[in-house]
C-alpha positions as CSV (number, residue, x, y, z in Angstrom):
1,X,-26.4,-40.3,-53.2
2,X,-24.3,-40.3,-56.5
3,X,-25.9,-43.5,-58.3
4,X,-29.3,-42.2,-57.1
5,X,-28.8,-38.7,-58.6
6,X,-27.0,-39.8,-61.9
7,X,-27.7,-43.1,-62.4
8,X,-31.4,-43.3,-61.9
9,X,-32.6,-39.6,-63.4
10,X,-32.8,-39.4,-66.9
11,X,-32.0,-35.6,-66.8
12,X,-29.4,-36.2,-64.3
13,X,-26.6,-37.7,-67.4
14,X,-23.1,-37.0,-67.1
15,X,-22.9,-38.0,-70.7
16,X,-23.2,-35.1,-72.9
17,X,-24.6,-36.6,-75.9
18,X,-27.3,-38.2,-74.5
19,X,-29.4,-35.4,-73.9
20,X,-28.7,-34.4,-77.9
21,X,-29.0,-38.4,-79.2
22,X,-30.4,-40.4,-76.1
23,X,-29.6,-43.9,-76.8
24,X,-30.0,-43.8,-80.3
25,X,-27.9,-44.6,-83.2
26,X,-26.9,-41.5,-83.8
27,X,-24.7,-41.2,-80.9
28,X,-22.1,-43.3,-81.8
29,X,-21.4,-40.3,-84.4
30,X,-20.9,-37.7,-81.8
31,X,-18.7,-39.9,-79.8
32,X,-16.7,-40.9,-82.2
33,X,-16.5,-36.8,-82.2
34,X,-15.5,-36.6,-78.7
35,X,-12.7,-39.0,-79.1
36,X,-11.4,-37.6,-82.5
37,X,-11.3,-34.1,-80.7
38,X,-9.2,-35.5,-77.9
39,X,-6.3,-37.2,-79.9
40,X,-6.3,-34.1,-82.7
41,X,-4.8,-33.0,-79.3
42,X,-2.5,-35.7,-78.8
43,X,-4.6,-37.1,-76.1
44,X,-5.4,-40.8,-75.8
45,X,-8.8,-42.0,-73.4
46,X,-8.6,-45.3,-72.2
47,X,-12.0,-47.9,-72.5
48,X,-12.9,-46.8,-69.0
49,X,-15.1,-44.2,-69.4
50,X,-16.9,-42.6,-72.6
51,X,-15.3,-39.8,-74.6
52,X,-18.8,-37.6,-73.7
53,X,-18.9,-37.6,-69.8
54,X,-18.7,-34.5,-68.2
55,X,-15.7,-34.8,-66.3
56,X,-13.7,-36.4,-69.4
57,X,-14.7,-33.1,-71.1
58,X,-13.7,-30.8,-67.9
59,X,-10.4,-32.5,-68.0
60,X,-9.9,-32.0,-71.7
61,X,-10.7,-28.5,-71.3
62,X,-8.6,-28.0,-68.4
63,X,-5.0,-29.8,-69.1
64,X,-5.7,-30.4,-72.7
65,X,-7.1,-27.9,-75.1
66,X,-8.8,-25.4,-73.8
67,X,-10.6,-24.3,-77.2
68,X,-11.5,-27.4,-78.1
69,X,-13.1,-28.3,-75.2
70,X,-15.1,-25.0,-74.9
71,X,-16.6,-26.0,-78.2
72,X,-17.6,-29.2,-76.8
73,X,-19.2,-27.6,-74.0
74,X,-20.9,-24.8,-76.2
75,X,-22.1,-28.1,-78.6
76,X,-24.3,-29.5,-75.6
77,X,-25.0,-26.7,-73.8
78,X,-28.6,-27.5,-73.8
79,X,-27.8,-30.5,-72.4
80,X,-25.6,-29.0,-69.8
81,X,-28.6,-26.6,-68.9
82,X,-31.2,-29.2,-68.4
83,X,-28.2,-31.0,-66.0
84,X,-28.0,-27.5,-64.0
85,X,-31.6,-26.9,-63.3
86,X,-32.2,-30.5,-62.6
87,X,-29.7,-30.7,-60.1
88,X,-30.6,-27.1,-58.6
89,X,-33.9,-28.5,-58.7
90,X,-33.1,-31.6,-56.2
91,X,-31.2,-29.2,-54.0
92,X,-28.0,-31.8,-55.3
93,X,-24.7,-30.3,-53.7
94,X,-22.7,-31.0,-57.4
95,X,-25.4,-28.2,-58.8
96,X,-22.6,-25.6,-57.8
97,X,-20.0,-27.8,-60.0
98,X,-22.7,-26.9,-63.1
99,X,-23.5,-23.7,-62.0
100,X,-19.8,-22.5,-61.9
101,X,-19.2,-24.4,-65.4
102,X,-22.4,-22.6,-66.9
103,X,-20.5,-19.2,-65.6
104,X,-17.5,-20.0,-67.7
105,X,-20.1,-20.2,-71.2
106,X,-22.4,-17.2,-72.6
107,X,-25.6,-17.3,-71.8
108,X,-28.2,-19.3,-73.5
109,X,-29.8,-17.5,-76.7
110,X,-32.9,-18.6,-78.8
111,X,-31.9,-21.9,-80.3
112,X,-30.4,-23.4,-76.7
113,X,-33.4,-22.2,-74.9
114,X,-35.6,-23.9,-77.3
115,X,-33.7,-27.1,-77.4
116,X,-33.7,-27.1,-73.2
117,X,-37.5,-26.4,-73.1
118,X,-38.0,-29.2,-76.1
119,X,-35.8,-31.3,-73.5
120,X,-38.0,-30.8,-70.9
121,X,-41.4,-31.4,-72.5
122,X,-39.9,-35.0,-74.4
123,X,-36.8,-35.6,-73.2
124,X,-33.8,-37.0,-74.9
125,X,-34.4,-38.7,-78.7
126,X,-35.5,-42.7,-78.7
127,X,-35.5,-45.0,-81.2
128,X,-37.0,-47.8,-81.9
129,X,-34.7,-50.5,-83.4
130,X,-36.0,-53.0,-85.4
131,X,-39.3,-54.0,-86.8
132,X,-42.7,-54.8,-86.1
133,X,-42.8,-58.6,-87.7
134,X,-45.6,-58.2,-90.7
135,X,-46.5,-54.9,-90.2
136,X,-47.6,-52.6,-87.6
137,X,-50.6,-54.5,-86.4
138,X,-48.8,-57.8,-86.3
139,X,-48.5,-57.5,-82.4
140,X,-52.1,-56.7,-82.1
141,X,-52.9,-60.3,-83.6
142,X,-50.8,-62.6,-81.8
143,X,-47.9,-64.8,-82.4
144,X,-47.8,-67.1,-85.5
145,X,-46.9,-70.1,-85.2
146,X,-45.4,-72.0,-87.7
147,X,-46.6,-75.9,-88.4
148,X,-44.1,-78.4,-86.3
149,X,-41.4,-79.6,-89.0
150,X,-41.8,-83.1,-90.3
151,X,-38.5,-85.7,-90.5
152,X,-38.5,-88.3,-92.7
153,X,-36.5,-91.5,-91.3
154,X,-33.2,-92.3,-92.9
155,X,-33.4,-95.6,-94.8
């Protein structure tokens, strides 16, 4: 039931940033963010999970520092929103663990509600990396091949 719900559900991310970067570039930034808020605190993470999942944060918040966690929270609270009514939506039993974290942050004001209904309608950022070889239409014409190389023999 876990891996379907938060594994396989794009709105269903434990990973805070995603819903504010997806998997873009950009979201190396805000975990770096993440992990420099935790050691201003004299906390190290260890590689196995990333600086921006939920319960990383919870735990920061709850045995580390409290302020700084809030603000971490308050930062993706959009994010955190979409999480809550997806979860509420699938009758999930962890939407109580949102709904009581949502109770512990004021309520969402103009610019979160806007950036959870712009999350519904498109979803998290993409990016495309990379580029289209020779232009945008390049795909559209095919592959080019290039002629097969000639060797000269060795005298």
């Amino acid at each position: 039931d876990y891996v379907a719900t938060f594994d396989h559900r794009k709105r269903c991310c434990l990973y805070l940033s995603y819903y504010a970067y997806g998997d873009t570039r950009k979201r190396g930034m805000a975990l770096l963010r993440f992990k420099q808020a935790y050691e201003a605190a004299g906390l190290v993470l260890d590689d196995g999970e990333l600086p921006d999942h939920l319960a990383v944060v919870l735990e920061f918040a709850a045995t580390g520092d409290l302020a700084q966690g809030r603000r971490l929270l308050l930062e993706h609270r959009a994010g955190l929103e979409l999480l809550r009514l997806a979860l509420t939506e699938a009758a999930s039993p962890w939407a109580a663990v949102l709904e009581a974290v949502s109770a512990t942050l004021p309520p969402l004001t103009g610019r979160n509600e806007d950036a959870v209904a712009r999350l519904i309608a498109e979803g998290p950022p993409e990016e495309e990396v990379g580029l289209a070889p020779y232009g945008s239409d390049a795909a559209a014409s095919g592959p080019v091949f290039l002629p097969d190389p000639v060797l000269e023999a060795r005298s």
